[in-house]
C-alpha positions as CSV (number, residue, x, y, z in Angstrom):
1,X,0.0,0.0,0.0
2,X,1.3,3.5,-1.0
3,X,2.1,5.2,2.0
4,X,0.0,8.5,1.9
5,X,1.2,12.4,1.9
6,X,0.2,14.6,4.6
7,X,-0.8,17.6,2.8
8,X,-1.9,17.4,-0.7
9,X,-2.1,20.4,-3.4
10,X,-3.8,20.6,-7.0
11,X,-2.3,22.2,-10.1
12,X,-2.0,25.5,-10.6
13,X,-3.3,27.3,-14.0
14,X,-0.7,26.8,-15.7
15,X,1.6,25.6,-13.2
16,X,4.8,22.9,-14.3
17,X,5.1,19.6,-12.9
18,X,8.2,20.2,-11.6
19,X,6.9,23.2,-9.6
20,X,3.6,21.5,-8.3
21,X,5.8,18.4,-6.8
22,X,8.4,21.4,-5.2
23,X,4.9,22.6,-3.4
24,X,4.0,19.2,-2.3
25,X,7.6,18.9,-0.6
26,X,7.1,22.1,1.0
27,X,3.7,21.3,2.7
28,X,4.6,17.8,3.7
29,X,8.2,19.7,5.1
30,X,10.0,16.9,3.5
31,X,13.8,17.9,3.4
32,X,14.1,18.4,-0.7
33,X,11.6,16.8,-3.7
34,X,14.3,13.4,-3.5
35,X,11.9,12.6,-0.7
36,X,8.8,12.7,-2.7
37,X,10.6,10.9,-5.3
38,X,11.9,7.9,-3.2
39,X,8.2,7.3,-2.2
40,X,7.2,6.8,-5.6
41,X,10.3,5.1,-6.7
42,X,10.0,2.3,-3.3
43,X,6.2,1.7,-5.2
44,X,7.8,0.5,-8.5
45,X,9.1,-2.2,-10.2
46,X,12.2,-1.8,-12.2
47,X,13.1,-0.7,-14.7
48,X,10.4,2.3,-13.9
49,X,12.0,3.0,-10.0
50,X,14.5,4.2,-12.0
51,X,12.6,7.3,-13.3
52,X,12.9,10.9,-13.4
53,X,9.6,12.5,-11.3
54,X,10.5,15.7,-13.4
55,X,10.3,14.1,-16.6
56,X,9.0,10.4,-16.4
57,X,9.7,8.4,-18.7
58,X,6.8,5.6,-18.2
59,X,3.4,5.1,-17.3
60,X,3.7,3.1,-14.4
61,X,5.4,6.9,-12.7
62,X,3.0,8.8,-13.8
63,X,-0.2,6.3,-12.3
64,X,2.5,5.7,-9.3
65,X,2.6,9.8,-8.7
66,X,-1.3,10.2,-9.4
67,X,-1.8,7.6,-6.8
68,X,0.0,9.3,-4.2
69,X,-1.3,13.2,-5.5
70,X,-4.5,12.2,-6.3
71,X,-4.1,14.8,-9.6
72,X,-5.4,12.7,-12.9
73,X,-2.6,11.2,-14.8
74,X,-3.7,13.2,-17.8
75,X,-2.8,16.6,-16.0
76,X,0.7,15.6,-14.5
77,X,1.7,14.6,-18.2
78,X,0.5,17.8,-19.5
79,X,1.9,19.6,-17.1
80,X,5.6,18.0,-17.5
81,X,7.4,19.1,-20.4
82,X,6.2,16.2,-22.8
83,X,3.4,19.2,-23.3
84,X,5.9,20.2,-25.9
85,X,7.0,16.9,-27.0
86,X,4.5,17.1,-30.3
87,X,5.3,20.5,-31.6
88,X,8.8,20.0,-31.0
89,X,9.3,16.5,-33.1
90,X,9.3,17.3,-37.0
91,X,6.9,15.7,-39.0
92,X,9.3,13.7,-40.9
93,X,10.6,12.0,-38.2
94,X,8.9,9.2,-35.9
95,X,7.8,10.4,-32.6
96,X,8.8,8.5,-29.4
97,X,6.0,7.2,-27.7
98,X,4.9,5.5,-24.3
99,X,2.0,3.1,-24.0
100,X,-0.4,5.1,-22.1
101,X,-3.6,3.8,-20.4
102,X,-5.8,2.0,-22.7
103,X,-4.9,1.2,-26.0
104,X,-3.6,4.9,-26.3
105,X,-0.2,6.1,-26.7
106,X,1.9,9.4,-25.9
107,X,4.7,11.1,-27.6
108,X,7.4,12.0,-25.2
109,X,10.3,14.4,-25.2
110,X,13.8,12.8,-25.4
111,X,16.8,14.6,-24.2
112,X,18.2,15.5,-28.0
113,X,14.6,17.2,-29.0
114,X,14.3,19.2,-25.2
115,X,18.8,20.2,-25.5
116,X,18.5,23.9,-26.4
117,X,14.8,24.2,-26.2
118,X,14.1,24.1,-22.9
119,X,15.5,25.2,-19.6
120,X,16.7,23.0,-16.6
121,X,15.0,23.3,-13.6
122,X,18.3,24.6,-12.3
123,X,18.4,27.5,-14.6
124,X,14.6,28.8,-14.8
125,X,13.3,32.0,-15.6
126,X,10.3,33.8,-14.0
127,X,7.8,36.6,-14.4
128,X,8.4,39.0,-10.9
129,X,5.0,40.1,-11.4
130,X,3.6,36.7,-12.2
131,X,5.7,35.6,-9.0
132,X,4.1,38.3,-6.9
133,X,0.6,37.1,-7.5
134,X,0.9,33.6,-7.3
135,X,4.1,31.9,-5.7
136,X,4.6,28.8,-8.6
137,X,6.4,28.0,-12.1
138,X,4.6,28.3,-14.8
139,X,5.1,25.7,-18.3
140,X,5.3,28.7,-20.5
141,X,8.5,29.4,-18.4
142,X,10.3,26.1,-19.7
143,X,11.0,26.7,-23.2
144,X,14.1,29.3,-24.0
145,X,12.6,30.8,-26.9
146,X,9.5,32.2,-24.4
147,X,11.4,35.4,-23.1
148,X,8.1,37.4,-22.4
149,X,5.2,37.6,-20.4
150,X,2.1,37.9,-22.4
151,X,-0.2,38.6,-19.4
152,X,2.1,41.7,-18.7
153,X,3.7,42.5,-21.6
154,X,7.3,42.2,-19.9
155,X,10.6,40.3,-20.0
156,X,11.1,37.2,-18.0
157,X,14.5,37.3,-16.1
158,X,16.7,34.5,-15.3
159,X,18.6,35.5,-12.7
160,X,18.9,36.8,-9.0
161,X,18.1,40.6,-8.9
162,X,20.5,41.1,-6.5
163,X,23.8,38.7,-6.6
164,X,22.5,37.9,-10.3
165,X,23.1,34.0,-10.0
166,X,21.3,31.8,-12.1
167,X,17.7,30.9,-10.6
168,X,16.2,27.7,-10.0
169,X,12.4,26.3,-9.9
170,X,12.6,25.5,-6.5
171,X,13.5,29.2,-5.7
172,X,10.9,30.3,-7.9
173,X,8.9,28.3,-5.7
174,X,10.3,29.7,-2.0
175,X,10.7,33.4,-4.1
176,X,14.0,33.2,-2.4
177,X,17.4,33.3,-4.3
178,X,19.3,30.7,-2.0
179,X,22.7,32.6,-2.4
180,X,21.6,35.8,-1.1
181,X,17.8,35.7,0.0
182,X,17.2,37.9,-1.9
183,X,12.5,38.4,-2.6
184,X,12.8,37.1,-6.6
185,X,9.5,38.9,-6.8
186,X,11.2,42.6,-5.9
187,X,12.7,42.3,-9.2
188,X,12.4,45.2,-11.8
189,X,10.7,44.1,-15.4
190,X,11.2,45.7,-18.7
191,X,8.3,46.4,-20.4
192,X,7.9,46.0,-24.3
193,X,4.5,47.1,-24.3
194,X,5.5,49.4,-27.3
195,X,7.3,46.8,-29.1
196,X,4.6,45.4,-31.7
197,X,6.7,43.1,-33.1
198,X,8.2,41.9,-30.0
199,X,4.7,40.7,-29.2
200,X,3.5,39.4,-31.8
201,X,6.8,37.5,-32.3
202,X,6.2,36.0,-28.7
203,X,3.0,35.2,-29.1
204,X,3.2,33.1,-31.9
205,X,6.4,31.5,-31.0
206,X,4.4,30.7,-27.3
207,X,1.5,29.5,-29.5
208,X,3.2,27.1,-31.8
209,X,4.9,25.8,-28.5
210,X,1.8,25.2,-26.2
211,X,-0.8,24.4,-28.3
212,X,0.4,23.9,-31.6
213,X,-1.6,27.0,-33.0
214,X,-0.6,28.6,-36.1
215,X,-1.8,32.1,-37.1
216,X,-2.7,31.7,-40.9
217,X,-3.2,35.3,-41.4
218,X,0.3,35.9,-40.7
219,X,2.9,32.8,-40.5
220,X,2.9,30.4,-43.6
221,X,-0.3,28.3,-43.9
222,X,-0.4,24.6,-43.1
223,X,2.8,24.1,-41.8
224,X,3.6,22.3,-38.7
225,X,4.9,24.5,-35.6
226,X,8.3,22.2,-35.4
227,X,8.8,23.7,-38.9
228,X,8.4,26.9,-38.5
229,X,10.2,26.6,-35.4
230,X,13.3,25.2,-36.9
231,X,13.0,27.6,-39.3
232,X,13.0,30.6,-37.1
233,X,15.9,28.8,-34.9
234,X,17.8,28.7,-38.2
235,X,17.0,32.4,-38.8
236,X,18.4,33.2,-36.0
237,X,21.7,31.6,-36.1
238,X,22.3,33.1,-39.5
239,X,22.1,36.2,-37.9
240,X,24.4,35.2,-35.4
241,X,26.2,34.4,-37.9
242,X,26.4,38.3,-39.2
243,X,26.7,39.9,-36.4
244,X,29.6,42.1,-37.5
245,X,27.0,43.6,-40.2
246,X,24.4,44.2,-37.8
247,X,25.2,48.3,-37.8
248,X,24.4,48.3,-40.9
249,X,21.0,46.4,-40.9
250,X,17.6,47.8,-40.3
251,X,15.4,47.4,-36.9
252,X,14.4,45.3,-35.5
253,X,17.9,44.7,-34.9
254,X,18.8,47.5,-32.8
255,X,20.0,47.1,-29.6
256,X,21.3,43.4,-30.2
257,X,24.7,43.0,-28.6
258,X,27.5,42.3,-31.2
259,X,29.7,39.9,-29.2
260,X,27.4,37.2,-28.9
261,X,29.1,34.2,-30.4
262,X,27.0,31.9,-32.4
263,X,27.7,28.4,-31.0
264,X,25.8,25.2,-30.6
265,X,24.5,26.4,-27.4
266,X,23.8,29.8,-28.6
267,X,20.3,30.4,-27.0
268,X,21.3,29.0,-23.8
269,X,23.8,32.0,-23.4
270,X,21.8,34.4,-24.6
271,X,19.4,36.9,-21.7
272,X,15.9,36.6,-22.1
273,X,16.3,40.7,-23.3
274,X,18.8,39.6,-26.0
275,X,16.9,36.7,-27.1
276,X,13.9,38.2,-27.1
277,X,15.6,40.7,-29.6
278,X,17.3,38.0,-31.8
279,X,13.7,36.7,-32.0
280,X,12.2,39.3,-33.1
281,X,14.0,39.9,-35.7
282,X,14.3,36.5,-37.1
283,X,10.5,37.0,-37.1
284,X,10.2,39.3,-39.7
285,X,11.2,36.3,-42.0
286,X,9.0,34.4,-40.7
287,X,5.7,36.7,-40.8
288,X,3.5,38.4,-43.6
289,X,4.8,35.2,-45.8
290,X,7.0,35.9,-48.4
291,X,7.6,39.4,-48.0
292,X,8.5,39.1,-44.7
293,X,11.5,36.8,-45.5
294,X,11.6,39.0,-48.6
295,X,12.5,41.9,-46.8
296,X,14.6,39.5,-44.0
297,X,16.8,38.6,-47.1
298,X,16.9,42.1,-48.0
299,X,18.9,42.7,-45.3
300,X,20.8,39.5,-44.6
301,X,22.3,40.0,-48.4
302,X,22.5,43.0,-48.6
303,X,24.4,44.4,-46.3
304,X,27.3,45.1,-48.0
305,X,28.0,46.1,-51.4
306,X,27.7,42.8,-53.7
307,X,27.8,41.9,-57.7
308,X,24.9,39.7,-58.2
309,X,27.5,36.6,-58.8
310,X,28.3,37.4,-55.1
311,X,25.4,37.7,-53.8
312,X,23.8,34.5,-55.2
313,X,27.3,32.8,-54.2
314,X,26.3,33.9,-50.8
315,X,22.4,33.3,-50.7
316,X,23.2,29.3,-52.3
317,X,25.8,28.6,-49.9
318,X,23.5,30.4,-46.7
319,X,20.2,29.4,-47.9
320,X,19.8,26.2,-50.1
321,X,21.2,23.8,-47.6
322,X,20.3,19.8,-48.2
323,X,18.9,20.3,-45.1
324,X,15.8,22.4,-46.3
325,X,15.1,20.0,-49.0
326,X,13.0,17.6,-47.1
327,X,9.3,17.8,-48.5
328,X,8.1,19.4,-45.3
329,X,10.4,22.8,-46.0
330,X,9.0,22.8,-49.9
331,X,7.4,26.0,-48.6
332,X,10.9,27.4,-48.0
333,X,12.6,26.6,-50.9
334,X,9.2,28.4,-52.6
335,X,9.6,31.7,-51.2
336,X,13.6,31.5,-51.8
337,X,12.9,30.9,-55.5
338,X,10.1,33.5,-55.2
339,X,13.0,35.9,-53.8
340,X,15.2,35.3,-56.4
341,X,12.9,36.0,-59.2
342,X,11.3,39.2,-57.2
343,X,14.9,40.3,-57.2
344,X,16.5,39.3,-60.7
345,X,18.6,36.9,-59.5
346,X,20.0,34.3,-61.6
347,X,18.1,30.8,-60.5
348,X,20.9,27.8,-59.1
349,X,20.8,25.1,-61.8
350,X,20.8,22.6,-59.1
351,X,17.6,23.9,-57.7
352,X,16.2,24.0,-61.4
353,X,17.2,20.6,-61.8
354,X,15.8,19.4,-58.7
355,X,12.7,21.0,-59.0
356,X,11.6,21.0,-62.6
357,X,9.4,18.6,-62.8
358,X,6.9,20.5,-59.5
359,X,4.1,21.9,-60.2
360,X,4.9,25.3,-58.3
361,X,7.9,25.6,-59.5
362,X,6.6,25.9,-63.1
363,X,4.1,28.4,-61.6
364,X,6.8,30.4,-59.8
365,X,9.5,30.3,-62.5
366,X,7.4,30.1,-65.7
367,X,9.8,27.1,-67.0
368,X,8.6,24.4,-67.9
369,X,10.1,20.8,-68.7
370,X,11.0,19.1,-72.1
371,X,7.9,16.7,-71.1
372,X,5.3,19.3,-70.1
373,X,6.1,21.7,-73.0
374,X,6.6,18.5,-76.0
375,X,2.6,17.0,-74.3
376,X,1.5,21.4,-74.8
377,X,2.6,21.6,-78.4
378,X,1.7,18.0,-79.4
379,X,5.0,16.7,-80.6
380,X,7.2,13.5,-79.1
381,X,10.0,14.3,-76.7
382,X,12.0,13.1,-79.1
383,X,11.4,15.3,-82.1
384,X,11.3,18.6,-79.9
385,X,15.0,17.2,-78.6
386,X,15.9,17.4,-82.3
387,X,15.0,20.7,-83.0
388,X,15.9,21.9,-79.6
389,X,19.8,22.4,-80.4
390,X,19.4,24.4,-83.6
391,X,15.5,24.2,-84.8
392,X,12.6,26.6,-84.5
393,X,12.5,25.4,-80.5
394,X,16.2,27.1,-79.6
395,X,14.9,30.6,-78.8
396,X,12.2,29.4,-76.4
397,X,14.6,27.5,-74.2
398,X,15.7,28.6,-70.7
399,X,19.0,30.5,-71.2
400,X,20.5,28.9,-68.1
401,X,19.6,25.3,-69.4
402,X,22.4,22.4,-69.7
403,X,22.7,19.6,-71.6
404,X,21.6,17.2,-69.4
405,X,18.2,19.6,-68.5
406,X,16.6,21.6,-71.1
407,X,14.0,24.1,-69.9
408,X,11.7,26.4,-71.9
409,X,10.0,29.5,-71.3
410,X,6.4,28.9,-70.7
411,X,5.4,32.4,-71.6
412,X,7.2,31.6,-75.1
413,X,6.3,28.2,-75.9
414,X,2.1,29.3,-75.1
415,X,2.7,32.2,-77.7
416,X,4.0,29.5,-79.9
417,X,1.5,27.5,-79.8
418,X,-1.2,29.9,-80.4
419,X,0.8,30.5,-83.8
420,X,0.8,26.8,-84.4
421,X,-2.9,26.4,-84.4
422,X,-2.9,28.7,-87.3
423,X,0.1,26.7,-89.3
424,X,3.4,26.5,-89.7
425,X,5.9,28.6,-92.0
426,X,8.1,27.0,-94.1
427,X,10.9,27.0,-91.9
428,X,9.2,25.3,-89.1
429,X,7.7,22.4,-91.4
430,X,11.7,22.1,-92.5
431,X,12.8,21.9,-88.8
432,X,10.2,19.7,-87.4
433,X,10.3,17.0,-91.0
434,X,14.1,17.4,-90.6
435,X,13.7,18.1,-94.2
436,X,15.3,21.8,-96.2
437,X,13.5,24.4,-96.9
438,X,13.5,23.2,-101.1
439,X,12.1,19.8,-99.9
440,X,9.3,21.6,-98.4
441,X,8.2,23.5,-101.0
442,X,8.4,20.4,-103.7
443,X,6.1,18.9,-101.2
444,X,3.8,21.5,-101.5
445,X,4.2,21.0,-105.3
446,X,3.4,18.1,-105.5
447,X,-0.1,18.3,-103.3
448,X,1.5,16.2,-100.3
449,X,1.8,19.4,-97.7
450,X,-1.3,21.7,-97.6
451,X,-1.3,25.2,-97.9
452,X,-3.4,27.4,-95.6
453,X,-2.8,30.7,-97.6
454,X,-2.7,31.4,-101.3
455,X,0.5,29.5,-102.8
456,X,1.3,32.4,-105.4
457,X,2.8,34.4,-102.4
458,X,6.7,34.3,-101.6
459,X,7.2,31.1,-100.6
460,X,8.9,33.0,-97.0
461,X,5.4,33.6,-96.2
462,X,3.7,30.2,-96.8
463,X,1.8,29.1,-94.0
464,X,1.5,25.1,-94.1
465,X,-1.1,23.2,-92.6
466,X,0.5,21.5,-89.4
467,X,-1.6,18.7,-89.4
468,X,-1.1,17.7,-93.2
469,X,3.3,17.8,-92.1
470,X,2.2,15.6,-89.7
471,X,0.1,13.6,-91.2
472,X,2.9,13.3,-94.2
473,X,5.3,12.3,-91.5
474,X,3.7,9.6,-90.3
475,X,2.8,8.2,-93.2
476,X,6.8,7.8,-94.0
477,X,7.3,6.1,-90.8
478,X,4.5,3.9,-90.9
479,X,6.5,2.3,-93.6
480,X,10.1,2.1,-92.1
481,X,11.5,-1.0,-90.9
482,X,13.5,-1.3,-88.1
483,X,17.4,-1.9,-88.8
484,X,18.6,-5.3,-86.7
485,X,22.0,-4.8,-88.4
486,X,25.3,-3.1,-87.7
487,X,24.5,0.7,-88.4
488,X,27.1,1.5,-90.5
489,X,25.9,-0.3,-93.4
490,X,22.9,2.6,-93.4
491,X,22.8,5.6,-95.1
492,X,20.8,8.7,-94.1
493,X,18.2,10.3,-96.5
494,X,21.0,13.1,-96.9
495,X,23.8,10.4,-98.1
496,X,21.4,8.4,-100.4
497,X,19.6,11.8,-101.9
498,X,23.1,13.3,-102.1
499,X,24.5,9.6,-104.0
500,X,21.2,10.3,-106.5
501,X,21.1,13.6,-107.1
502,X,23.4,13.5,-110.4
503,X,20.8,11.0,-111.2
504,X,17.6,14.0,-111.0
505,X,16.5,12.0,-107.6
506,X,16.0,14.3,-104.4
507,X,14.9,13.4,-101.5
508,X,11.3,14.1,-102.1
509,X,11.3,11.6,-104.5
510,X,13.0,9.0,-102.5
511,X,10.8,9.7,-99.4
512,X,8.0,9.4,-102.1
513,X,9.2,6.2,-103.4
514,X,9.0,4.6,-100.0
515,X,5.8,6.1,-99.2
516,X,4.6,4.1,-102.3
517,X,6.4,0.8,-101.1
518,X,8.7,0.2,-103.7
519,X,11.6,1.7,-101.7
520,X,13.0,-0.3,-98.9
521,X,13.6,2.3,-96.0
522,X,15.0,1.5,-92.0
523,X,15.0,3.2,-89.2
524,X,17.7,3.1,-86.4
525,X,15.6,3.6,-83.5
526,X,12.3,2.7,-82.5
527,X,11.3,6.3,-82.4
528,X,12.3,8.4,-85.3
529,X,12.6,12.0,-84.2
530,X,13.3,12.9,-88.3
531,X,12.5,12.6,-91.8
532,X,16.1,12.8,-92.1
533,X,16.8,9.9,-89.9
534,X,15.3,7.8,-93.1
535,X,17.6,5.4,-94.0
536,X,18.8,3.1,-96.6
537,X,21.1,0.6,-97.2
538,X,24.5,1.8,-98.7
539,X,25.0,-1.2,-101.0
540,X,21.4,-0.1,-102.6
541,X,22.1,3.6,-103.0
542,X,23.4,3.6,-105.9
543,X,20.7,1.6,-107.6
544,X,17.8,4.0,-106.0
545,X,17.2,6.3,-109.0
546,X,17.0,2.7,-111.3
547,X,14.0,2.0,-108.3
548,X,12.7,5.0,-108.6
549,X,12.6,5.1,-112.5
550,X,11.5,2.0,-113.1
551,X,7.9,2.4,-111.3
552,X,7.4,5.0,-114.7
553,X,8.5,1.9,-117.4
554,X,12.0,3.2,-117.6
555,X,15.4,1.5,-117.4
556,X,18.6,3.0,-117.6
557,X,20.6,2.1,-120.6
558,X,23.6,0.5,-118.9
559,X,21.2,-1.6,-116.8
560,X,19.3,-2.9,-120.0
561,X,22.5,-3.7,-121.8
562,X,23.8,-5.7,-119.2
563,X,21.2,-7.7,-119.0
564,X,21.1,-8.0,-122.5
565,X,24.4,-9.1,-122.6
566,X,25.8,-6.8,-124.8
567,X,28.2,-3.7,-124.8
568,X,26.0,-0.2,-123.7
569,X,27.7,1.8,-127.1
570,X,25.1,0.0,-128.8
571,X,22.7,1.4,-127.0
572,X,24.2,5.0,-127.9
573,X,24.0,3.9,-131.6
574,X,20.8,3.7,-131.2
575,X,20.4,7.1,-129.9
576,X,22.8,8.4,-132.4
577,X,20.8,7.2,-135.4
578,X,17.6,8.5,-133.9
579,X,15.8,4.5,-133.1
580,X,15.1,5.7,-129.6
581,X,15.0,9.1,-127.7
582,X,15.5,8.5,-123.7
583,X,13.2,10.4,-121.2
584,X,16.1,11.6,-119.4
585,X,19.5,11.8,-119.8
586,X,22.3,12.8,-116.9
587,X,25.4,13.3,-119.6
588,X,25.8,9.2,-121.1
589,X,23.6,8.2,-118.4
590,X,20.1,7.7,-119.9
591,X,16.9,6.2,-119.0
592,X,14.5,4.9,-121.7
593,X,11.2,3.5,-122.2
594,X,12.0,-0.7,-121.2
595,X,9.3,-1.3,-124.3
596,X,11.4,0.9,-126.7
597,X,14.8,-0.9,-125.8
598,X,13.3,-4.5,-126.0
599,X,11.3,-4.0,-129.3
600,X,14.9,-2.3,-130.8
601,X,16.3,-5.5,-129.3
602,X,14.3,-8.2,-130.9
603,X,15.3,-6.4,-134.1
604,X,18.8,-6.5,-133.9
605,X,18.7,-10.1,-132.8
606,X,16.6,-11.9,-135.6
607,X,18.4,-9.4,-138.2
């Protein structure tokens, strides 16, 4: 049976846990709270005897301690600093929990999340006037970052007001410094009444702290008061960080002493007055969301005279830390980008890269991905690639893009598109068929590419129906075959039309000729981004124009004699005496009528 206290106390309004069990060893006159906490710790089984009465660290201490104080186990926990324990812990990482009565659990505070958070109950701070109504420690008191008094608009102090030692809870408690005796509640306050910003910075830091309460209308929506708590931490060390420049920045920074140093325990060595100040002005980045970091940045970069390659040199190695990349701090990483556009500064690549493919980012920036922009203007990511580097596409791009990531303007590539839906010119039907300008216009010759505006114009200001040059390039591919072979044994629509041209056959025609399926054509890849990727075997170049030729009838008179048998001068007698005229003729290279050259043949044989 737990043996029973003497006197017995309830909480306070707002009173701590470890201020509530230094009142139950004063009534009971127990000689210090290791009395109290031996009772408990003689009820309990180990490993819980072991346990903090502070900060317990199981459930079995906290029942064990309602038992004997008959206070619900539900207030002692959320009295003790695990109150703080939820909107301390990030969302991205896993909270600790205890099994709690029930089927419930409770996050609790371990000693990494509560190191430079929250003060030791030998090193408290107080609120004289606070103290001088009501002799207890209050939990808004724990955490460093509260420096204020809401209820009276004042600094808390830490310290003895007259030998200026460092105070504890239980001499919050007695309102007796221990060194000197000195009443803790005689202590001078400094009010900030005046100070707008000083309380509106407390009262939302207090907020996200106790409750977990965000103010929409002024911090940045939906986000999680760990987050914006790290975020204002961070804030503040950065200014630490510049505390040489901090003459020349604006208020709220006035009054800040320069030789703070900015180590890993900055805000434990900082007064309540100078972090309260530090505070407040890491605030202002913090508040009215973006321009309040808008105007934070301001003055963190510009401080001294900077080139912009400086000052993004600075802001990138200050600002876009791996650290802030965690989906949680998007929001960040949003209002730096919006900064940097707001200010003309040049955008990181690695942040481009990073982000291209978000949807806010495209908002923010106006850039937009090979992907988004090929789906907008209805082409594969293949052909836009192609005429990215030197085609109709290279003014749109991003001028900061890389090989590896090409972005376009959005602005650009819309305006485009609007023009597309009306046709395209003769250049961009060349670009995007991989085809020149003179192909282009034999295609429109010959009724294959549709003209949206009267053809008699100058052929510079053609307009060409998109859909029929797509249309036409499909139609090519449909009929290519992919190549299983060793490439080099290809030759591209430029070598064959080149090898035929001395021949009259361009590239129109050869395109034509596989289009009409007596040209065997091949393809590299699966996806063609060209008509110029058409391909054809190099053994068979030379015998394309016979191909081509022979759909009309017509056979070239070195072909016919050889498979005659007999030597082609004959054939040129022929000409010469005026038997046969050839339909075209490239110097002695001349292609006849087949039904001509056979019926002169028969002749010549049975004479």
């Amino acid at each position: 049976m737990n043996p029973a206290l003497l006197r017995r106390t309830q909480l306070l309004p707002g009173e701590s846990l470890a201020s509530v069990l230094e009142r139950l060893t004063q009534l009971n006159y127990y000689p210090s709270a290791r009395t109290l906490q031996q009772i408990c710790r003689n009820c309990l089984e180990a490993p819980a005897n072991q346990d903090e009465l502070r900060l317990p660290q199981w459930v079995e201490t906290f029942l064990q301690l309602a038992d004997l104080t008959h206070i619900a186990p539900e207030e002692l926990f959320a009295a003790s600093d695990h109150r703080f324990a939820p909107f301390l812990t990030s969302p991205q990482q896993p909270p600790v929990e205890i099994p709690w009565t029930g089927l419930s659990s409770k996050a609790i505070l371990t000693p990494n999340l509560a190191r430079g958070r929250l003060r030791s109950p030998s090193a408290a701070q107080y609120c004289p006037r606070c103290l001088k109504s009501a002799a207890y420690h209050r939990l808004s008191w724990i955490p460093i970052s509260s420096t204020t008094c809401l209820e009276h608009s004042c600094l808390l102090t830490s310290r003895c007001p007259q030998c200026h030692k460092p105070i504890s809870i239980q001499e919050i408690v007695w309102q007796r410094c221990r060194n000197c005796l000195a009443c803790l509640s005689s202590a001078n306050t400094l009010s900030i009444e005046d100070d707008e910003l000083g309380i509106l910075s407390q009262h939302s830091i207090q907020s996200w702290l106790m409750d977990g309460h965000v103010t929409k209308s002024l911090d940045p929506p939906s986000q999680h008061p760990a987050v914006l708590y790290d975020f204002l931490e961070y804030l503040a060390r950065c200014l630490l960080h510049r505390r040489k420049d901090w003459p020349s920045l604006p208020a709220p920074l006035d009054g800040l002493s320069t030789l703070m140093i900015p180590s890993s325990y900055w805000s434990q060595a900082l007064t309540p007055d100078g972090l309260f100040r530090l505070l407040r002005a890491a605030f202002t980045g913090v508040t009215n969301w973006p321009n309040g970091l808008f105007r934070f940045l301001d003055a963190y970069c510009g401080v001294t005279p900077l080139n912009d390659v400086q000052r993004l040199r600075s802001f990138q190695r200050d600002w876009f830390q791996p650290a802030w990349k965690i989906p949680s701090l998007e929001f960040l990483q949003q209002g730096y980008v919006g900064y940097l556009i707001a200010r003309n500064l040049p955008l990181p690549f690695s942040l481009v890269k990073r982000y291209q493919h978000v949807a806010w980012f495209s908002e923010q920036t106006g850039l937009w991905s090979e992907e988004r922009t090929a789906e907008t203007l209805s082409v594969s990511l293949e052909r836009l690639r192609f005429v990215t580097s030197c085609g109709p596409m290279a003014k749109f791009r991003w001028p900061g893009s890389r090989a590896d990531t090409t972005l376009f303007e959005r602005d650009k590539v819309l305006t485009l598109n609007r023009k597309w839906r009306r046709g395209w010119s003769v250049y961009e039907a060349s670009s995007w068929l991989g085809l020149e300008k003179k192909d282009v216009i034999e295609l429109v010759k010959r009724d294959e590419l549709i003209l949206l505006e009267n053809r008699n114009e100058d052929e510079n200001h053609w307009v060409i129906s998109r859909s029929s040059a797509d249309a036409y390039f499909e139609k090519v591919v449909a009929r290519l075959e992919l190549y299983q072979g060793n490439r080099r044994d290809l030759a591209c629509l430029g070598e064959a039309s080149h090898e035929s041209s001395n021949l009259g056959i361009d590239a129109v025609t050869l395109l034509q000729g596989v289009v009409d399926g007596f040209l065997r054509a091949y393809k590299r890849d699966p996806e063609i981004p060209s008509l110029g990727h058409t391909c054809f075997l190099k053994d068979m170049t030379y015998y394309l124009p016979d191909l081509c030729y022979a759909r009309y009838g017509w056979i070239s008179g070195y072909v016919f004699a050889r498979e005659k048998g007999f030597f082609h001068r004959i054939v040129m007698d022929w000409v010469g005496a005026g038997l046969v005229k050839p339909q075209k003729a490239f110097g002695h290279h001349m292609y006849f009528v087949r039904q001509d050259l056979e019926e002169l043949w028969a002749k010549s044989v049975s004479a």
